[in-house]
C-alpha positions as CSV (number, residue, x, y, z in Angstrom):
1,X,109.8,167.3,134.3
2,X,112.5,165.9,135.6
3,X,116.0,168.0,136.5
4,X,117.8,165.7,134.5
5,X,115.4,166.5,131.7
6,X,115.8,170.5,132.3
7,X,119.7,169.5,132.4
8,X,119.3,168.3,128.3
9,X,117.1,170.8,127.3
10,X,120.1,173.6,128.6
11,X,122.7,171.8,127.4
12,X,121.2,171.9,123.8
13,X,120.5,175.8,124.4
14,X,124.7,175.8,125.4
15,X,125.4,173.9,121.9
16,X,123.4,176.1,120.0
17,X,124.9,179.1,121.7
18,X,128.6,177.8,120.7
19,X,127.6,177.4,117.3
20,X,126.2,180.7,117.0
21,X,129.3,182.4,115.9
22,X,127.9,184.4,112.9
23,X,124.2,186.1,113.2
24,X,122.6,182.8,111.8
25,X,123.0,178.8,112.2
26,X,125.5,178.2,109.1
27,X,126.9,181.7,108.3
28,X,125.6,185.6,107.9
29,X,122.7,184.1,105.7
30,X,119.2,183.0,106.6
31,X,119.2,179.2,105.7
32,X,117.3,176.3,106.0
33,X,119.7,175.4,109.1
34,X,117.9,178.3,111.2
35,X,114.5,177.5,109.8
36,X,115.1,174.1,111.0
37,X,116.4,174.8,114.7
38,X,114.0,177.8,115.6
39,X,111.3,175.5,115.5
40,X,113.0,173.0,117.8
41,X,114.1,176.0,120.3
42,X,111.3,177.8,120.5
43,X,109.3,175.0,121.4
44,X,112.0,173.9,123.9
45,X,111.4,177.3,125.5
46,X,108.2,176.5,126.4
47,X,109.6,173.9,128.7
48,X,112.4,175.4,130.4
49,X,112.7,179.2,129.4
50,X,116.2,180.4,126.9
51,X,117.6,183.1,129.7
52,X,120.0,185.9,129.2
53,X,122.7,183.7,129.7
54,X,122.2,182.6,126.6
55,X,122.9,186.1,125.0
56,X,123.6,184.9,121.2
57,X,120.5,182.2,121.0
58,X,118.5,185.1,122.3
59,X,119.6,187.4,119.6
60,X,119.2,184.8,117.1
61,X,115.7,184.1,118.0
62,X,114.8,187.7,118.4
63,X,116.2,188.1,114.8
64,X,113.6,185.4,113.7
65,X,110.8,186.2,115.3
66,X,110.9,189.1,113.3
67,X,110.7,187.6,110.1
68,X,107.2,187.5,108.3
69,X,107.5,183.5,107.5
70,X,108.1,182.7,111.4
71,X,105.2,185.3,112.5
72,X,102.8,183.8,109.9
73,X,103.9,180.2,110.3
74,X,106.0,179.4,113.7
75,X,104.1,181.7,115.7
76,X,100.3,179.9,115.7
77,X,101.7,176.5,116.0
78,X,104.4,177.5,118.9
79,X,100.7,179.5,120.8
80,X,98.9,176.0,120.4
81,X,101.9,174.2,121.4
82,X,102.9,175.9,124.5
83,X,99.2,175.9,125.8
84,X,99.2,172.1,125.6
85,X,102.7,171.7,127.4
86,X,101.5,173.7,129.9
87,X,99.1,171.5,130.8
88,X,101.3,168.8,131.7
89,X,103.9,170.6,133.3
């Protein structure tokens, strides 16, 4: 990967942490919006890690990998998909 590469995928962690003003995506509900992005995030952490610094995209993606639809459906794919990046990083 590239730096400039690592440079995009934080700068779309930073977006997603301005927008995060509310405990989900588009308000204090659970909405297709978050369904939507969690699966783009979490498998952009496989390539370059969310950190701390992004305190409310960590929160809201703690909040979601709590939920039984992400643990029964996100979850397997995100395993299968982060031990195939892995082998090309």
């Amino acid at each position: 990967m590239t730096e400039a590469q690592e440079t995009d995928i934080k700068e779309c962690y930073e977006v997603a942490e301005k927008y995060l003003t509310n405990q989900y995506i588009a308000g204090e509900c659970l909405t297709l919006a978050d369904i939507s992005c969690v699966t783009t995030i979490s498998s952009l952490d496989c390539i370059v890690p969310i950190h701390l610094k992004y305190r409310r995209l960590h929160n809201w993606w703690d909040r979601l990998k709590m939920e039984p639809w992400y643990q029964k459906i996100n979850q397997p794919g995100l395993a299968l998909f982060g031990r195939f990046i892995k082998g090309f990083l």
